[in-house]
PAVEX-563609 format. One record per residue (C-alpha): residue in three letters; x, y, z. Coordinates in steps of 0.5 Angstrom, whole numbers, plus 500, padded with zeros to 3 digits. Example, Ala and Ser with C-alpha at 12.3 -4.5 7.8 and 13.67 -1.06 7.14 Angstrom:
<sites>
ALA525491516;SER527498514;
</sites>
This chain:
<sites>
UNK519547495;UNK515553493;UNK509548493;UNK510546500;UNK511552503;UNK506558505;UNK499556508;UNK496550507;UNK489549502;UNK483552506;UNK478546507;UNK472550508;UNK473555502;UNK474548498;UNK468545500;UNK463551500;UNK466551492;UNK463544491;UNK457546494;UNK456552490;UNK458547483;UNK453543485;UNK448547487;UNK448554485;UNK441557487;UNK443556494;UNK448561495;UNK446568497;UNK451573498;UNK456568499;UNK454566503;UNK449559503;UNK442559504;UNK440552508;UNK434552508;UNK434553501;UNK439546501;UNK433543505;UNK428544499;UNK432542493;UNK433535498;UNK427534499;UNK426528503;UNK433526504;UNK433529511;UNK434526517;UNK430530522;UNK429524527;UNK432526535;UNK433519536;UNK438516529;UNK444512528;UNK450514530;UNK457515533;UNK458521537;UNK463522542;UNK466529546;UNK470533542;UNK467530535;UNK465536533;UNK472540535;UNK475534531;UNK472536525;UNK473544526;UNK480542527;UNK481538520;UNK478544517;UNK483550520;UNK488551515;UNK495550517;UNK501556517;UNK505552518;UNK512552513;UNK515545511;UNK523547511;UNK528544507;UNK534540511;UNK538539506;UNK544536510;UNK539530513;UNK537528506;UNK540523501;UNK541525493;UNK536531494;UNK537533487;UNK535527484;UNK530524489;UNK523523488;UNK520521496;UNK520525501;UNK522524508;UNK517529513;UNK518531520;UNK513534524;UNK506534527;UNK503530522;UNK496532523;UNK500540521;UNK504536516;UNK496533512;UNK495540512;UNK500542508;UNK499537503;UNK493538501;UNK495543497;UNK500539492;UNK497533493;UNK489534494;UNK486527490;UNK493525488;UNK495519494;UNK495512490;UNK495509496;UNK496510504;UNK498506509;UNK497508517;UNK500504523;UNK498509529;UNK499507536;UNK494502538;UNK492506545;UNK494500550;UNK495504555;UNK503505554;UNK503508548;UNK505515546;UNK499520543;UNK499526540;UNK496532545;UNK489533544;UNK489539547;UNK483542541;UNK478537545;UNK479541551;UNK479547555;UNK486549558;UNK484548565;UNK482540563;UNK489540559;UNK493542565;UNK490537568;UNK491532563;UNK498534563;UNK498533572;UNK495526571;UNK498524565;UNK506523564;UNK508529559;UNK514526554;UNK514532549;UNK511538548;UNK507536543;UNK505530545;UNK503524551;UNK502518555;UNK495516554;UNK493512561;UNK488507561;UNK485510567;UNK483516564;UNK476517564;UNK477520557;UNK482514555;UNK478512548;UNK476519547;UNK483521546;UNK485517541;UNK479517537;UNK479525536;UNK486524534;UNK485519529;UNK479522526;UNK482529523;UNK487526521;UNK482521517;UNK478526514;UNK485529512;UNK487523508;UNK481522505;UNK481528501;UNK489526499;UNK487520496;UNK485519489;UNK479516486;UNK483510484;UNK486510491;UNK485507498;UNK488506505;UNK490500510;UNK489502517;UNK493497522;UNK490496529;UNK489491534;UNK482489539;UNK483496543;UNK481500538;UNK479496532;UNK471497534;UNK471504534;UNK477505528;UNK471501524;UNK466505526;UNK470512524;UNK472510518;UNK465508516;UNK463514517;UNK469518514;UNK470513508;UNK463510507;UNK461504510;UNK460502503;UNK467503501;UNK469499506;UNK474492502;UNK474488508;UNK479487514;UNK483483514;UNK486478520;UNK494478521;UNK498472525;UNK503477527;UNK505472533;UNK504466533;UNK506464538;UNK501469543;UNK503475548;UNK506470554;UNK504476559;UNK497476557;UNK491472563;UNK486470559;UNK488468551;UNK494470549;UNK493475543;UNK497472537;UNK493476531;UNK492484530;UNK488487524;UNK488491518;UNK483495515;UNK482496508;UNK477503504;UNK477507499;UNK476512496;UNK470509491;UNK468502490;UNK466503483;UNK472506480;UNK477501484;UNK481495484;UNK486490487;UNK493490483;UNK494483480;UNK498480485;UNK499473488;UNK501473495;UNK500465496;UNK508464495;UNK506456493;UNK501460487;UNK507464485;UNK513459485;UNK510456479;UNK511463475;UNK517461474;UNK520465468;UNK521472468;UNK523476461;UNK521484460;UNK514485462;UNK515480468;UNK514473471;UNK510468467;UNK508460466;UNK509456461;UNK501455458;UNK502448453;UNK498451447;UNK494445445;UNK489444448;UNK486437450;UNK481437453;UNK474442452;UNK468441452;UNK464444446;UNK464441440;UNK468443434;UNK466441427;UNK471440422;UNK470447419;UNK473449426;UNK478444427;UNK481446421;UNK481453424;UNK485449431;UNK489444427;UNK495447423;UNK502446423;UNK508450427;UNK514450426;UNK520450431;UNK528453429;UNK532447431;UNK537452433;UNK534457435;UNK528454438;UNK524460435;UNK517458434;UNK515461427;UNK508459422;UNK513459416;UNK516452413;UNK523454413;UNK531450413;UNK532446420;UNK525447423;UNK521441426;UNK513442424;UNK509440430;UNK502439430;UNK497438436;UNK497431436;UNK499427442;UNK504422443;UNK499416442;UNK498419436;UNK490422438;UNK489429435;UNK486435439;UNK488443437;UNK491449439;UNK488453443;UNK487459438;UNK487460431;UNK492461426;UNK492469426;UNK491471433;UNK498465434;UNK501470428;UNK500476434;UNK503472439;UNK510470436;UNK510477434;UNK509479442;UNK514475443;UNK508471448;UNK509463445;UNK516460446;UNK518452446;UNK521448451;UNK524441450;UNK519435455;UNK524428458;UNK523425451;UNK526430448;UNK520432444;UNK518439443;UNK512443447;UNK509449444;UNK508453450;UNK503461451;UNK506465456;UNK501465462;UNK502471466;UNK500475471;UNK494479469;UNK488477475;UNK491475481;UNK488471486;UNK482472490;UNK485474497;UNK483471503;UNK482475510;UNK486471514;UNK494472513;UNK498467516;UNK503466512;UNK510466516;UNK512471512;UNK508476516;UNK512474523;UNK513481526;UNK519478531;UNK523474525;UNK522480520;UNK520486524;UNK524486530;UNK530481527;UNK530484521;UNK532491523;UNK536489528;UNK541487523;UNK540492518;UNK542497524;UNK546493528;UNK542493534;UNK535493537;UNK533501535;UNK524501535;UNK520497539;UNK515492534;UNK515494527;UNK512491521;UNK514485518;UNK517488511;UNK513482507;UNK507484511;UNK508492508;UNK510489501;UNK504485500;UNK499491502;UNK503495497;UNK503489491;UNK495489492;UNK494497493;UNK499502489;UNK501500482;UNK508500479;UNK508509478;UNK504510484;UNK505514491;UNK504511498;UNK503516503;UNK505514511;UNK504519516;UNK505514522;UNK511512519;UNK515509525;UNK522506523;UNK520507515;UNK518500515;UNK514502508;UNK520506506;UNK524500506;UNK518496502;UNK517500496;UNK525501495;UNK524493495;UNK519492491;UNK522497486;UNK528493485;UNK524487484;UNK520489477;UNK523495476;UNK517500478;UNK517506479;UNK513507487;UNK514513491;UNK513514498;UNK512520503;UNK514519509;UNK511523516;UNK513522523;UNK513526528;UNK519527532;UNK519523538;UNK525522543;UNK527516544;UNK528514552;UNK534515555;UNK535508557;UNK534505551;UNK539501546;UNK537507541;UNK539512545;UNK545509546;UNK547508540;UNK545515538;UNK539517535;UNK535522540;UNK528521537;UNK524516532;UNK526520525;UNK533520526;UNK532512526;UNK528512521;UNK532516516;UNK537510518;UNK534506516;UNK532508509;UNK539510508;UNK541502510;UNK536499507;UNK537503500;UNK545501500;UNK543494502;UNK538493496;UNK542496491;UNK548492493;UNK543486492;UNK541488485;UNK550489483;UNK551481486;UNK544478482;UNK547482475;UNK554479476;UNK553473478;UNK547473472;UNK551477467;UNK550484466;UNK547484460;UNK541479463;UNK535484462;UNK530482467;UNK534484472;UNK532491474;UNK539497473;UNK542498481;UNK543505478;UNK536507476;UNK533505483;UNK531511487;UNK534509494;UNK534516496;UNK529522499;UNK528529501;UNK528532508;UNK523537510;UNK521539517;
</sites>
């Protein structure tokens, strides 16, 4: 609590240390000497009128914002919270450009990965109140022609002569905030669709590196199409991949296809495998007899145990990698990397139909797929496993379109690792939240998420509403609650019905299903 209180890390102050690191001759009483800087570049200066560039009114402002440090404190609201003294995540209510700002402190180059779904600007969303772009007159005029829901934020008409504007300043202090959270390990997905999609590109090449841009990535959302729309009916959005430097990065190794992964159907300790079959009957390079001798060596096989062993021992079948019509081939490696693999416990035989023994290696994980940029897969249906997913999990409908829960878990799987932290400060119905609980409890990671959601009221007339929750966090919170409870009940059946002392499934009681709230 004592780091995330008090004014936030001086952005201004920070950039000028690096500045000063960098180049120290160009420092003057403190103060740094440009024109200094201009010589020691040389000519790596654009001093053209007329360039390549994004610009729009208040980008300038925008980035001022960015720099201001917050006097904003996070409180702690230990009543809202679920197993404070033992949790890890984090729940934050509030202004997330404000909230950004307070964790830059702690968190500065920290954040694994971040994933972002911000209004998409159609016209009906609800935006935060720009008010650092324009003068208090242009304000009130904004809130006169504009329908106020809060004090803190807005109905961005599509009629504003500023309706892009708006929505651009606000996403990129954010931006230029959560890119300095990000480690140099680390990246962020940014959900969107065509209203926006040009100009988010735009700004987060510039605040990111164009050349740090991974790819963007379609997703089929809803298949079926927007009935209601004239002319196509939009049936896809996007996600957008950077990070922080394409040099130090990597996918996790993942599979997403479930017809790839289902052929990984074994599990021990270090996670899913397939059984690869040790010997090898095809190659292409030759072997002369000095090498087969290498390749051609007998295994043995326990009867009872079925332990595979390169010892000759009571009750064991000696095997070698001759075929069933007698023809000869060779393992796959040599005699001492073999002895390193049973001692790892990474060889295993099975009995085939004729009842006849297989040596197998265990063939893991290590690389993943290649990943293409069109996600299809009915998995990624935000009505079945969006809306209907929450629905049930809440008795009710309580938020308009949210995620599909596999969507978030396969972006997660592909970006943070078993240890890292996710950070959404768009967080909406906790979608992520309930993703990294899931993923936890299926190999046993240990992921941390921190959750920032600005306090939106929930509309009177609405199902939410009605069944009690005043504003967005509160359903948020809910869900956490819910889906943790949900997902540790699953893990206490699958143990039980396994036997408690199957290992491979993950201890209900060592998942973190809780968090703490901060406001």
């Amino acid at each position: 609590m004592d780091k995330l209180n008090g004014q936030s890390l001086n952005l201004e102050e920070k950039n000028i240390e690096d500045l000063k690191k960098l180049f120290p001759n160009v420092v003057t009483e403190g103060k740094i000497d440009f024109e200094k800087l201009k010589l020691l570049l040389g000519e790596n200066l654009e001093e053209r009128n007329e360039k390549y560039q994004f610009t729009w009114n208040g980008k300038s402002k925008a980035i001022k914002l960015a720099q201001l440090p917050s006097k904003e404190t996070l409180r702690p609201s230990k009543e809202d919270s679920k197993n404070w003294d033992t949790t890890d995540n984090l729940y934050i209510e509030g202004d997330n450009l404000e909230v950004l700002k307070q964790l830059q402190k702690t968190y500065f180059g920290k954040i694994k990965m971040i994933y972002i779904d911000p209004p998409y600007n159609t016209g009906n969303n609800i935006l935060y109140k720009n008010d650092f772009s324009m003068d208090s007159n242009d304000l009130k005029k904004k809130q006169k022609d504009n329908k106020m829901v809060g004090g803190d934020y807005f109905n961005n008409s599509i009629k504003s002569a500023s309706f892009h504007t708006e929505w651009i300043n606000i996403m990129y202090s954010r931006l230029i905030l959560a890119k300095n959270l990000l480690s140099n390990f680390g990246a962020i997905c940014i959900a969107i669709d065509d209203n926006e999609l040009a100009n988010l590109i735009k700004i987060s090449d510039e605040v990111f590196g164009e050349d740090n841009r991974l790819g963007i990535v379609t997703v089929v959302h809803k298949p079926e199409g927007r009935n209601q729309e004239k002319y196509f009916a939009t049936s896809n959005e996007y996600a957008l991949f950077y990070c922080k430097d394409k040099d130090n990065y990597a996918f996790q190794p993942a599979i997403l296809d479930g017809d790839i992964l289902a052929k990984y159907d074994m599990q021990d300790k270090k996670g899913l495998f397939k059984g690869n079959p040790l010997m090898r009957v095809k190659d292409g390079r030759h072997f002369n007899e000095i090498n087969l001798d290498n390749f051609q060596y007998p295994i043995y096989v326990d009867r009872d145990t079925e332990k595979v062993n390169l010892e000759k021992k009571k009750n064991c079948i000696e095997l070698y990698p001759v075929s069933s019509s007698g023809k000869w081939y060779r393992w796959r490696m040599i005699k001492e990397t073999l002895e390193d693999k049973i001692k790892d416990n990474e060889i295993f035989a099975k009995k085939n139909k004729n009842g006849d023994y297989i040596i197998y290696e265990k063939y893991r994980i290590t690389k993943g797929q290649l990943i293409k940029t069109h996600w299809i897969k009915k998995k990624y249906n935000a009505t079945q496993y969006g809306s209907r997913l929450l629905s049930n999990l809440m008795d009710g409908k309580t938020f308009d379109f949210p995620k599909s829960l596999h969507l978030i878990s396969d972006i997660l799987k592909l970006t943070l690792d078993k240890n890292g932290v996710v950070l959404d400060f768009f967080s909406g119905s906790a979608t992520t939240a309930h993703a990294v609980m899931k993923l936890n409890a299926e190999d046993g990671g240990n992921r941390k998420f921190i959750m920032v959601q600005l306090p939106e009221k929930t509309d009177e007339k609405s199902e939410a509403y009605k069944a009690g929750y005043k504003n967005i966090c509160e359903i948020g919170k809910e869900r956490i609650r819910r889906a943790g409870e949900q997902i540790k009940q699953e893990l206490i059946e699958k143990k039980e019905k396994a036997g408690m002392l199957d290992e491979n499934i993950v201890d209900p009681e060592s998942l973190d299903i809780g968090f703490k709230v901060f406001k």
